[in-house]
C-alpha beads as a LAMMPS data file, in Angstrom:
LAMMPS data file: protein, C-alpha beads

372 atoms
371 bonds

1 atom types
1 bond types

-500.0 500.0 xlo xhi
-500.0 500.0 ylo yhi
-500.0 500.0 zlo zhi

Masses

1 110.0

Atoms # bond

1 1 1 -390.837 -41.544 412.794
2 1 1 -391.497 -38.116 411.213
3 1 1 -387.941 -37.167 411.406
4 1 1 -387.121 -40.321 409.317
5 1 1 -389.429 -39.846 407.073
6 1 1 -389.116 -36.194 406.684
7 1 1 -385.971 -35.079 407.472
8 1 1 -384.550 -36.459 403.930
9 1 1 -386.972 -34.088 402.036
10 1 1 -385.249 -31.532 403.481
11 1 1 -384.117 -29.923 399.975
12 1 1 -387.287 -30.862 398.772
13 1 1 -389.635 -28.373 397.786
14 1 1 -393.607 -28.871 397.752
15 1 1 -394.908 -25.802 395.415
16 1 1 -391.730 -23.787 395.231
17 1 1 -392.232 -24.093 399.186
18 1 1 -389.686 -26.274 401.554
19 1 1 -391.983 -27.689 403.688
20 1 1 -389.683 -30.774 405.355
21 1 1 -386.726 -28.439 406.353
22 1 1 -388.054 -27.520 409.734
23 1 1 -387.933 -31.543 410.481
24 1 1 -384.371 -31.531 410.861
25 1 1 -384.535 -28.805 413.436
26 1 1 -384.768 -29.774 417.322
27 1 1 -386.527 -26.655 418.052
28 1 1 -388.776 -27.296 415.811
29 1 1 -388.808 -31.143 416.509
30 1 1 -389.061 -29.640 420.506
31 1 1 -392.361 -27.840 420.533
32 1 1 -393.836 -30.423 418.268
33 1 1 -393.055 -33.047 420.843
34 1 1 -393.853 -30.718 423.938
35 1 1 -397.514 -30.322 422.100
36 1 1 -397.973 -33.901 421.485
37 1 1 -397.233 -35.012 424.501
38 1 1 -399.497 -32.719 426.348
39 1 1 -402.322 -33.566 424.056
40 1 1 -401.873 -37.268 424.407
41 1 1 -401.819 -37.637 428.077
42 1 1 -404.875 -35.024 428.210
43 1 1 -406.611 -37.253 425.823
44 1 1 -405.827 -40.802 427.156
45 1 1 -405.547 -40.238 430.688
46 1 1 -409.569 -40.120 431.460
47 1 1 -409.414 -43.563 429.689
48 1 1 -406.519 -45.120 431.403
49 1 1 -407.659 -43.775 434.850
50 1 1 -411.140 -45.753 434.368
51 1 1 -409.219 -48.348 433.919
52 1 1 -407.191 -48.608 436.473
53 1 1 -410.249 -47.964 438.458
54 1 1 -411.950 -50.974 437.308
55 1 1 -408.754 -53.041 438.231
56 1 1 -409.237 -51.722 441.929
57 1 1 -405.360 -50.359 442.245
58 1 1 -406.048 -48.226 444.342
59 1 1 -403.565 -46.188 446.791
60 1 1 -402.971 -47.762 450.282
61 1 1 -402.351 -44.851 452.707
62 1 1 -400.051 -45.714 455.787
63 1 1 -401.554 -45.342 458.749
64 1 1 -399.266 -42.791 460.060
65 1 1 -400.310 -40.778 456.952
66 1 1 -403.900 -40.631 458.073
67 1 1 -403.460 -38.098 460.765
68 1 1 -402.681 -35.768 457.970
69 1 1 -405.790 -35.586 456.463
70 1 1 -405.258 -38.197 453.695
71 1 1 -407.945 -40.596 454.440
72 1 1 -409.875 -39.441 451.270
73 1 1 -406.438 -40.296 449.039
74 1 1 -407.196 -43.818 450.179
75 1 1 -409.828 -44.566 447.258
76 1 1 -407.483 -42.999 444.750
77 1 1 -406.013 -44.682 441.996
78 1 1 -402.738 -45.401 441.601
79 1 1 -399.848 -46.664 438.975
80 1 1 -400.762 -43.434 436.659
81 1 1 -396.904 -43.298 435.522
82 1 1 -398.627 -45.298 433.112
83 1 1 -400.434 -42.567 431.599
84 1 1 -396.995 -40.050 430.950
85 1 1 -394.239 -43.001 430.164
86 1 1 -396.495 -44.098 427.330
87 1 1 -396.955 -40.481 426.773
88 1 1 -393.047 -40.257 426.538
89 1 1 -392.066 -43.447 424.925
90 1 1 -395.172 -42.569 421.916
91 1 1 -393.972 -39.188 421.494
92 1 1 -390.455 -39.512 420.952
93 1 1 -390.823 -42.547 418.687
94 1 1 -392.463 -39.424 416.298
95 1 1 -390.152 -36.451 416.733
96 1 1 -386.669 -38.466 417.864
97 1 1 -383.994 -39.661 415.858
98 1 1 -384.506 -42.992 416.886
99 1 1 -380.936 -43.625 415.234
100 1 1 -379.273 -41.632 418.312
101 1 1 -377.847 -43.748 421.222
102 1 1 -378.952 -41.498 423.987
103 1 1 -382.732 -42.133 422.600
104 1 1 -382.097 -45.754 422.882
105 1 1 -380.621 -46.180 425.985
106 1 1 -383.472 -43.308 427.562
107 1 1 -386.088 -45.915 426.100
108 1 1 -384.338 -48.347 428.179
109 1 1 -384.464 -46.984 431.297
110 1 1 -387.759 -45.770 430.975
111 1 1 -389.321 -49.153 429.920
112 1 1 -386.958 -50.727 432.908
113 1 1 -387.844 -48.625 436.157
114 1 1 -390.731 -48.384 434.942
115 1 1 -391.237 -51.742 434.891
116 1 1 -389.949 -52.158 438.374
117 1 1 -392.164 -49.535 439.495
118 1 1 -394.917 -51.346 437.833
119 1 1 -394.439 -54.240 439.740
120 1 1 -394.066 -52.970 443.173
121 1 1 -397.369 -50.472 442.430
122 1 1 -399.388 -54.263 440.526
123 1 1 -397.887 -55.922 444.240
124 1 1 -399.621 -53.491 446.577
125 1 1 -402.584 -52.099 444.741
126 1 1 -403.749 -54.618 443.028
127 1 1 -402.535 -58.229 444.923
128 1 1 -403.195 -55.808 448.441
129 1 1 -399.690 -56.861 449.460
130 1 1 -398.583 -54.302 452.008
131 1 1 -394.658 -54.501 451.444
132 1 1 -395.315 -54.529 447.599
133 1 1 -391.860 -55.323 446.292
134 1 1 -389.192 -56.454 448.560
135 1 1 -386.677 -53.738 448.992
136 1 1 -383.571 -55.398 448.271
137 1 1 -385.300 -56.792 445.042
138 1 1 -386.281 -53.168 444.016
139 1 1 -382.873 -51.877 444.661
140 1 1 -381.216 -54.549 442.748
141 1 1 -382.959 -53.406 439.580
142 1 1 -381.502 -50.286 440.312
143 1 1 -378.159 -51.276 440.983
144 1 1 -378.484 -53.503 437.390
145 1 1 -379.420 -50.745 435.446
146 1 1 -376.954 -48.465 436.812
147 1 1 -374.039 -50.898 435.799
148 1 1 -375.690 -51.190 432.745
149 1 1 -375.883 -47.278 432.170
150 1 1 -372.611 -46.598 433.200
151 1 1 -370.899 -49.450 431.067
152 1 1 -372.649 -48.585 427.612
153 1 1 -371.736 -44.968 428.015
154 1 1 -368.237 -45.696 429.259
155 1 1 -367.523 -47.987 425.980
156 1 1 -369.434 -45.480 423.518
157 1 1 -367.212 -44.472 421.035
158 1 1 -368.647 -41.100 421.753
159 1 1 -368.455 -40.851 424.878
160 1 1 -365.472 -42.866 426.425
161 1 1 -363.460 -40.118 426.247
162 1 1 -364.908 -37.582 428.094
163 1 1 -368.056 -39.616 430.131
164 1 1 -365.939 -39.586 433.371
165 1 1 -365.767 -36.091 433.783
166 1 1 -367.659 -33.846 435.420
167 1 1 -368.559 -30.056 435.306
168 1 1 -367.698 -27.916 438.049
169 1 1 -370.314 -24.900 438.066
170 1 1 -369.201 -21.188 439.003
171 1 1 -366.231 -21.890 437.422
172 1 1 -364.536 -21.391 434.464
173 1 1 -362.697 -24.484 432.343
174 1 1 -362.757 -26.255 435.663
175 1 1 -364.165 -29.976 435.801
176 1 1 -363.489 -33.428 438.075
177 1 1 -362.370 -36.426 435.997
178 1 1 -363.420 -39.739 438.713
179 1 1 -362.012 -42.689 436.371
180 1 1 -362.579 -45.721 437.467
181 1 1 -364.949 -44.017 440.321
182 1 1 -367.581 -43.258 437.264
183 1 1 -369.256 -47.105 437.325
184 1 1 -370.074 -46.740 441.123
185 1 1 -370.257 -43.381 440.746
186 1 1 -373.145 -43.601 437.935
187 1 1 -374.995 -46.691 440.386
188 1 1 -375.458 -44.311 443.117
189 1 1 -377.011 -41.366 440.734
190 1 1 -379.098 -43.527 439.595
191 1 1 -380.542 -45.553 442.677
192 1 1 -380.593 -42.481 444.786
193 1 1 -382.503 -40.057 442.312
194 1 1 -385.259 -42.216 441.392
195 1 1 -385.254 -42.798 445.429
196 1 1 -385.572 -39.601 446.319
197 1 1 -388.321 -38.511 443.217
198 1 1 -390.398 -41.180 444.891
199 1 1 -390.025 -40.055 448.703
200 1 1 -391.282 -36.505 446.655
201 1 1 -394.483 -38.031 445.421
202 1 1 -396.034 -37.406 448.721
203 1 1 -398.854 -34.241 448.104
204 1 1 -400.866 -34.167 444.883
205 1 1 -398.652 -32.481 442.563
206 1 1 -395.436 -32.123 444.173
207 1 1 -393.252 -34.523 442.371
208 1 1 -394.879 -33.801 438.959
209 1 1 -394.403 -30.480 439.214
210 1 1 -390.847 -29.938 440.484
211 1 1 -389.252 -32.993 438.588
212 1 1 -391.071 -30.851 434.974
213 1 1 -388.719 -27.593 436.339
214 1 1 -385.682 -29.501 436.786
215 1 1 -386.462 -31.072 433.695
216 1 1 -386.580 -27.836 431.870
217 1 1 -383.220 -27.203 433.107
218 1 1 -381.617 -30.527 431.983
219 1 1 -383.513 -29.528 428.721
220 1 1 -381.347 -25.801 428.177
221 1 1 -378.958 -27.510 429.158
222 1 1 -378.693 -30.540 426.876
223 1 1 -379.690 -28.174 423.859
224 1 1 -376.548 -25.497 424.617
225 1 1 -374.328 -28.095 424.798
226 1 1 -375.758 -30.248 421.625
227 1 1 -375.039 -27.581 419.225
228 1 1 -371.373 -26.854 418.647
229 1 1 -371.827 -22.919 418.260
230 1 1 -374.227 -22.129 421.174
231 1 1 -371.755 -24.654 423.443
232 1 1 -368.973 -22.441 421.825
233 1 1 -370.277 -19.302 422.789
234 1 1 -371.004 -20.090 426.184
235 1 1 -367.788 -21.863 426.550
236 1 1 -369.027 -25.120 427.660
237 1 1 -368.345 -28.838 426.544
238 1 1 -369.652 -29.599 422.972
239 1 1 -371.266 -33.897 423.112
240 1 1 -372.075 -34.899 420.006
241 1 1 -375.716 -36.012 419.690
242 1 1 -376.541 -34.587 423.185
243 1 1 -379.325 -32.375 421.433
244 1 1 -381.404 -35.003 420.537
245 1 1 -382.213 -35.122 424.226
246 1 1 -383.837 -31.826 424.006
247 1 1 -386.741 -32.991 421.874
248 1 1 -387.239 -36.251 424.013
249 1 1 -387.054 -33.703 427.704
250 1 1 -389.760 -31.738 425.260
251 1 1 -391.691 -34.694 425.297
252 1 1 -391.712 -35.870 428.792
253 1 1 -392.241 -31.993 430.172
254 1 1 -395.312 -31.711 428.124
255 1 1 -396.569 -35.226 429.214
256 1 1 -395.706 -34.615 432.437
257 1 1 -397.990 -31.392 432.586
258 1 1 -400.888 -33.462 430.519
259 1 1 -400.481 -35.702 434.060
260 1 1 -400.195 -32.414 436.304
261 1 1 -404.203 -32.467 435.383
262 1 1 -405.552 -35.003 436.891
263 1 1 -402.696 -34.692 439.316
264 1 1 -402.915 -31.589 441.221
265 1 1 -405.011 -31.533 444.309
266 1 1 -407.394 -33.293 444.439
267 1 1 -405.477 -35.926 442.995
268 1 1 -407.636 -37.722 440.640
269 1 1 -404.740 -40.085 440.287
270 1 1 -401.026 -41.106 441.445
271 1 1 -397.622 -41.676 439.448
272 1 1 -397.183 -44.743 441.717
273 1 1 -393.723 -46.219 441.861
274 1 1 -394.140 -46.655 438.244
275 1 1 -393.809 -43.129 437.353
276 1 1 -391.447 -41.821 439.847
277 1 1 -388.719 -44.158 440.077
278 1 1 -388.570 -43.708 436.074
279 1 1 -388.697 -40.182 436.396
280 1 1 -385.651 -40.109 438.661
281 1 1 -384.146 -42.393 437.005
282 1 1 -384.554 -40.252 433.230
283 1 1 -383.459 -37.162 435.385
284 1 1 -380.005 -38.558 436.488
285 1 1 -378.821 -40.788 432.990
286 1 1 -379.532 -37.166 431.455
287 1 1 -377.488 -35.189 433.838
288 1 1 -374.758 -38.116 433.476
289 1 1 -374.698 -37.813 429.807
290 1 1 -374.482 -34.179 429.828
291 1 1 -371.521 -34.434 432.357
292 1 1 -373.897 -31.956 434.606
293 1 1 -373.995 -33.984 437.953
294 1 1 -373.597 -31.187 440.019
295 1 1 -375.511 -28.860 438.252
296 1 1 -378.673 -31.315 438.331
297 1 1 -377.764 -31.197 442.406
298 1 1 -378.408 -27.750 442.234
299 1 1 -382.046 -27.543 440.211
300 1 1 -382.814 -30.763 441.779
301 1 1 -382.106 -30.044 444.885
302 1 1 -385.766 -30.364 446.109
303 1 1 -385.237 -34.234 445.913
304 1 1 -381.727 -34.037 447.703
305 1 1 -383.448 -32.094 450.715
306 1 1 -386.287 -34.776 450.266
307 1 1 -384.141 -38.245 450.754
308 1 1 -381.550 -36.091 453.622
309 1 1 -384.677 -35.238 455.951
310 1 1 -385.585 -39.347 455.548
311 1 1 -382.302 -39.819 456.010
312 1 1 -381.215 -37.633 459.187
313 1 1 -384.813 -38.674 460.460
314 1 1 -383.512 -42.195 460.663
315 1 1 -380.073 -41.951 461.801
316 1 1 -381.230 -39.797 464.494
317 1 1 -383.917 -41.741 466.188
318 1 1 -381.625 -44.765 465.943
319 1 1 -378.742 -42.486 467.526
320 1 1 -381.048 -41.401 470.370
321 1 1 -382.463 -44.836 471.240
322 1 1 -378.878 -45.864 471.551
323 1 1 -377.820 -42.811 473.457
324 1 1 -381.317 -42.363 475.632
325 1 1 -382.677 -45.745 475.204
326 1 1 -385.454 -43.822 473.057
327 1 1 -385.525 -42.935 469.981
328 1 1 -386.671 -38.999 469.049
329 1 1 -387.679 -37.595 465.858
330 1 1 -385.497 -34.806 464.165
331 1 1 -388.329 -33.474 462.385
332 1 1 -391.697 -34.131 463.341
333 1 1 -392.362 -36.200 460.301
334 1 1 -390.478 -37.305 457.103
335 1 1 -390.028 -36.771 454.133
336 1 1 -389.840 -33.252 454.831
337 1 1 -393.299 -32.046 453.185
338 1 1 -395.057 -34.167 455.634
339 1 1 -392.879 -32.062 458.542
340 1 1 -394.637 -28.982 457.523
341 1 1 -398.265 -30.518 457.215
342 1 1 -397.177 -31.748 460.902
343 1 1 -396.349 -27.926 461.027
344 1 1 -400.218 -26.841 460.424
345 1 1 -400.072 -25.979 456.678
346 1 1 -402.027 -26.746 454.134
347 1 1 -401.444 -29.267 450.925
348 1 1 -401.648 -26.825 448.683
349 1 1 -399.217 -24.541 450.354
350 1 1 -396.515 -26.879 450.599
351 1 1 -396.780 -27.810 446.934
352 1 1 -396.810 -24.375 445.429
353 1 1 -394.079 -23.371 447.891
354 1 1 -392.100 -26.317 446.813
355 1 1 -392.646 -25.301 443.134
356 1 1 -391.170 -21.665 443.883
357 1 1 -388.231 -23.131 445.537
358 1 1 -387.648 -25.598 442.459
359 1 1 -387.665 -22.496 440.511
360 1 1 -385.263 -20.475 442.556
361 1 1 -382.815 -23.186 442.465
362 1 1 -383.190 -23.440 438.262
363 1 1 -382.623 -19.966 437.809
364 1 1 -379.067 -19.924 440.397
365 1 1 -378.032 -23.221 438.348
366 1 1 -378.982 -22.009 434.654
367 1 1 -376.993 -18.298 436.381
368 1 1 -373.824 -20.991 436.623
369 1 1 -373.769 -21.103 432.811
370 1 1 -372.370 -17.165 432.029
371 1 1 -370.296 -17.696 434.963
372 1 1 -368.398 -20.223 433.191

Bonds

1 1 1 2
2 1 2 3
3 1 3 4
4 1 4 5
5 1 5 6
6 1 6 7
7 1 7 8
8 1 8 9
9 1 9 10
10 1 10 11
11 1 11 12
12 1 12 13
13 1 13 14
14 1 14 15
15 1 15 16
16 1 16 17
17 1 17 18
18 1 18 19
19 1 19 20
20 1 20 21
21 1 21 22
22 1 22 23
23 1 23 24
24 1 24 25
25 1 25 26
26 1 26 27
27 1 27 28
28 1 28 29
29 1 29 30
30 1 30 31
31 1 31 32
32 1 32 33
33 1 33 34
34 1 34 35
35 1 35 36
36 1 36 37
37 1 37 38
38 1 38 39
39 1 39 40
40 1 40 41
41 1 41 42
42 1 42 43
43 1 43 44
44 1 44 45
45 1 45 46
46 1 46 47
47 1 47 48
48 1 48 49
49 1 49 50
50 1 50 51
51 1 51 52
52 1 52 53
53 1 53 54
54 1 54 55
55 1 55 56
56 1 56 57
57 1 57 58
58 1 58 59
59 1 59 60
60 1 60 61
61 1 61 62
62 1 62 63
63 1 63 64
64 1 64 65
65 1 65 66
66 1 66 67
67 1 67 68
68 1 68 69
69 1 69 70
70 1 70 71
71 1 71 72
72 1 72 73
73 1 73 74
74 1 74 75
75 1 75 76
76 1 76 77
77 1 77 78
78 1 78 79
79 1 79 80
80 1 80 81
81 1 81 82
82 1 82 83
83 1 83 84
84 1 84 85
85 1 85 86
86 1 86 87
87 1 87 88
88 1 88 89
89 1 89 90
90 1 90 91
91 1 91 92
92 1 92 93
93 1 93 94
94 1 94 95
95 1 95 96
96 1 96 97
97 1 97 98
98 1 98 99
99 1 99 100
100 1 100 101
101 1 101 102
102 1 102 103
103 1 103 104
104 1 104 105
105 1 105 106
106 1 106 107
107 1 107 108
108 1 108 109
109 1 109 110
110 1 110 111
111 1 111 112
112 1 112 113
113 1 113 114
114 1 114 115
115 1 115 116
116 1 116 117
117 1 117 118
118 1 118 119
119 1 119 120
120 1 120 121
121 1 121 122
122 1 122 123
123 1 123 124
124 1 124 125
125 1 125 126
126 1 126 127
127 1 127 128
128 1 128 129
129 1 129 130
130 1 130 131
131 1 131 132
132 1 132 133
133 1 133 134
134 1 134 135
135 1 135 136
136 1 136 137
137 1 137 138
138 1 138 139
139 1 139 140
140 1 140 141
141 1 141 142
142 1 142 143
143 1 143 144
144 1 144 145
145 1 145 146
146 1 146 147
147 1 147 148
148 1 148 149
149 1 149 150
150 1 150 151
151 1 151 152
152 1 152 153
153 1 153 154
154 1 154 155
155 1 155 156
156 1 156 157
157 1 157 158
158 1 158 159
159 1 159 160
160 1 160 161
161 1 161 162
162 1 162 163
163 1 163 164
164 1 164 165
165 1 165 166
166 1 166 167
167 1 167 168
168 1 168 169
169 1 169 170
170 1 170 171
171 1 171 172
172 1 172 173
173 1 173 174
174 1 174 175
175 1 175 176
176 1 176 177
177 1 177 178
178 1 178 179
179 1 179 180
180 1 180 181
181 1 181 182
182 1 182 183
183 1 183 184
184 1 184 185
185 1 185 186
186 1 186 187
187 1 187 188
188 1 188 189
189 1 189 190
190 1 190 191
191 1 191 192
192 1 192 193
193 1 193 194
194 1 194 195
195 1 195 196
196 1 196 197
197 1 197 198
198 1 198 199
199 1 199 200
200 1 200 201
201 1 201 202
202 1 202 203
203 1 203 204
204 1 204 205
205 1 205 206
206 1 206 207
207 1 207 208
208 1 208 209
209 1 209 210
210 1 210 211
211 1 211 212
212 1 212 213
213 1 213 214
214 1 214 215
215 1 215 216
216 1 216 217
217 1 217 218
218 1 218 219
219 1 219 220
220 1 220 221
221 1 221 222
222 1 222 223
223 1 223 224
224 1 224 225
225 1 225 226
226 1 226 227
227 1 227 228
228 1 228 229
229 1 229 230
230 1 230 231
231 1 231 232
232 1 232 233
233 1 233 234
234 1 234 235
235 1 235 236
236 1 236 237
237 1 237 238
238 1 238 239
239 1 239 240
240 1 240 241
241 1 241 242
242 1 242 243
243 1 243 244
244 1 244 245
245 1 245 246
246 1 246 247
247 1 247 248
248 1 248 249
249 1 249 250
250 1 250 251
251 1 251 252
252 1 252 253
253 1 253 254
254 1 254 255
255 1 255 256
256 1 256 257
257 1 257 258
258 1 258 259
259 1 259 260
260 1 260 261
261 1 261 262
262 1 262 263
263 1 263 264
264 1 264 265
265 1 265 266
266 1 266 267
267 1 267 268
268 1 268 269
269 1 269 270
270 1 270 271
271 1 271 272
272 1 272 273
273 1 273 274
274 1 274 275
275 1 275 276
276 1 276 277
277 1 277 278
278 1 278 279
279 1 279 280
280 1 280 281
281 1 281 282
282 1 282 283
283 1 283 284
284 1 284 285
285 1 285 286
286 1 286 287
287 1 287 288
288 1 288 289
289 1 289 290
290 1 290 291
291 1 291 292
292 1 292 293
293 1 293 294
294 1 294 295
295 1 295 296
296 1 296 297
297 1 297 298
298 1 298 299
299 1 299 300
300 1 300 301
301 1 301 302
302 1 302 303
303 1 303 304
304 1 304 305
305 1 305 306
306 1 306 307
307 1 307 308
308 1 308 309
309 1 309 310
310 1 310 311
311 1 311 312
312 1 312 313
313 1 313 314
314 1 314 315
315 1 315 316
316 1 316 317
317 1 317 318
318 1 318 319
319 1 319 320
320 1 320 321
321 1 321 322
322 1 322 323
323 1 323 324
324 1 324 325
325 1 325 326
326 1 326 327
327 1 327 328
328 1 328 329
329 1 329 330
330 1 330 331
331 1 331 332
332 1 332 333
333 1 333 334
334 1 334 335
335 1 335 336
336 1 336 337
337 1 337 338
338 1 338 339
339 1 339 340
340 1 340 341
341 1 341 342
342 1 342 343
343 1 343 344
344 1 344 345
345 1 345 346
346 1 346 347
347 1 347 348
348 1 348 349
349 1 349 350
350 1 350 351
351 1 351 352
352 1 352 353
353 1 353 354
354 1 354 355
355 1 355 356
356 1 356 357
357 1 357 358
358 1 358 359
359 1 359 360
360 1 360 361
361 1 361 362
362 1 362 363
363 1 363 364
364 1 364 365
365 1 365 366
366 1 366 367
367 1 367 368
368 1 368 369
369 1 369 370
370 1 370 371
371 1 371 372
């Protein structure tokens, strides 16, 4: 909204002073959304969180999760995606170009997986239903957005051309064109990030922190290679309109750490499947856009390790009841953050260990960038 109605005063002056210039600028636009973002969910979250509260959605814990010292999560609320997506969505309707395609279709999938998410969280915290949404119900909203996703962008007269390829890191002028592999190819990003950003939200914190440092990745990222000079420079692919997603990754970062509040341990609330399978699915339409697939891999690879330990834990209990006619555990407990509480450390550990490791792995995939 202010960029509309700002931006065209640009060569105005107020005074002999040009105060409107700075609107058309995404740093600028950036830090203004990074700031309102963080002040809105600090400001609104006490009141959404009471009223969740009074709804009663609170967090079921599974009974294999009480061993592990979560009993006193069980009177938690839950569903507080709520309090950062409307964080998001507000923000970036006042610093976004809401003209820009990418905007659009992120408002989509926000307001869709988040919707989905809604529903399974309103199934099991509120109606006490202990499946909350069928599986195969959840991962068909998935699978329809994904095909959704990958058909606008493959038809965009922007981005037809070029959408199917992907960046090869380490490597200079090298990158994978998949064709007709990039539909499919988009349905699986999609349904297994916002899977494995929801097998993350397991300790108070974890997920909100290391899905705001990949974030800041996607967000260097998507600004080098929306302005034609810095993209130049660097000697990576210029898109069009890509560096509008800067100020709306501005705007979920700074929500995201108006969540971390109430977040971090003690928890006084959860994302719910409301915020994470958004989250996850935000992180992977970016990286798709910016043709940085693998390079997400690499700062997100906290989520990959995440869903593989789930994963390997199932295929190998199912492999050693065949074999033995038992089944073992690989690990002594997945996802792999509840391994290491198995292990004997502590919550907080974990998470800040987690977050160190989500920072090691931005820095060696923002390093990829010179090396191109």
């Amino acid at each position: 909204m202010f960029y509309h109605l700002f931006a065209p005063l640009a060569d105005s002056e107020l005074l002999g002073v040009n105060l409107f210039n700075v609107f058309r600028y995404i740093t600028f636009r950036s830090v203004m959304a990074f700031i309102t973002g963080l002040v809105y969910t600090l400001t609104v979250g006490p009141v959404i969180i009471r009223q969740i509260k009074k709804k009663q959605a609170l967090e079921l814990i599974s009974e294999y999760l009480l061993e592990l010292g979560h009993k006193d999560k069980a009177n938690t609320p839950s569903m507080g995606g709520i309090i950062f997506l409307s964080g998001v969505l507000i923000t970036s309707l006042l610093w976004n170009n809401l003209t820009n395609h990418y905007i659009i279709l992120m408002y989509l999938v926000t307001i869709w997986l988040g919707g989905v998410g809604f529903l399974d969280d309103y199934l099991k915290n509120i109606r006490k239903e202990k499946q909350g949404l069928i599986v195969r119900y959840k991962l068909l909203g998935q699978i329809i957005l994904g095909l959704f996703v990958a058909m606008v962008l493959i038809t965009s007269p922007i981005d037809k051309s070029t959408i199917t390829t992907i960046c090869i890191p380490f490597f200079k002028n090298l990158s994978l064109n998949i064709f007709w592999l990039f539909i499919p190819f988009t349905v699986l990003m999609i349904v297994g990030t916002s899977n494995g950003t929801n097998l993350t939200d397991g300790l108070d914190g974890l997920a909100t922190g290391t899905i705001s440092i990949a974030l800041l990745g996607l967000g260097i990222m998507s600004y080098i290679k929306g302005n034609f000079i810095n993209a130049g420079y660097l000697n990576l692919e210029f898109i069009p309109q890509a560096g509008e997603l800067t100020v709306f990754i501005a705007a979920l970062v700074g929500s995201l750490l108006g969540f971390l509040w109430f977040n971090c341990k003690p928890a006084q609330i959860f994302m719910g499947d409301t915020g994470s399978l958004a989250l996850g699915g935000q992180l992977a339409v970016i990286a798709i856009i910016l043709r940085e697939e693998i390079f997400f891999l690499i700062i997100g690879g906290i989520f990959v390790v995440e869903s593989l330990s789930s994963l390997i834990q199932i295929r190998y209990f199912q492999y050693t009841k065949k074999k033995y006619g038992k089944g073992r555990w690989f690990f002594k407990m997945a996802p792999l953050h509840h391994h290491y509480q198995k292990k004997g450390f502590t919550e907080d550990k974990i998470v800040v260990r987690f977050w160190i490791i989500a920072l090691m792995l931005l820095a060696i995939g923002l390093s990829t960038i010179k090396l191109r």
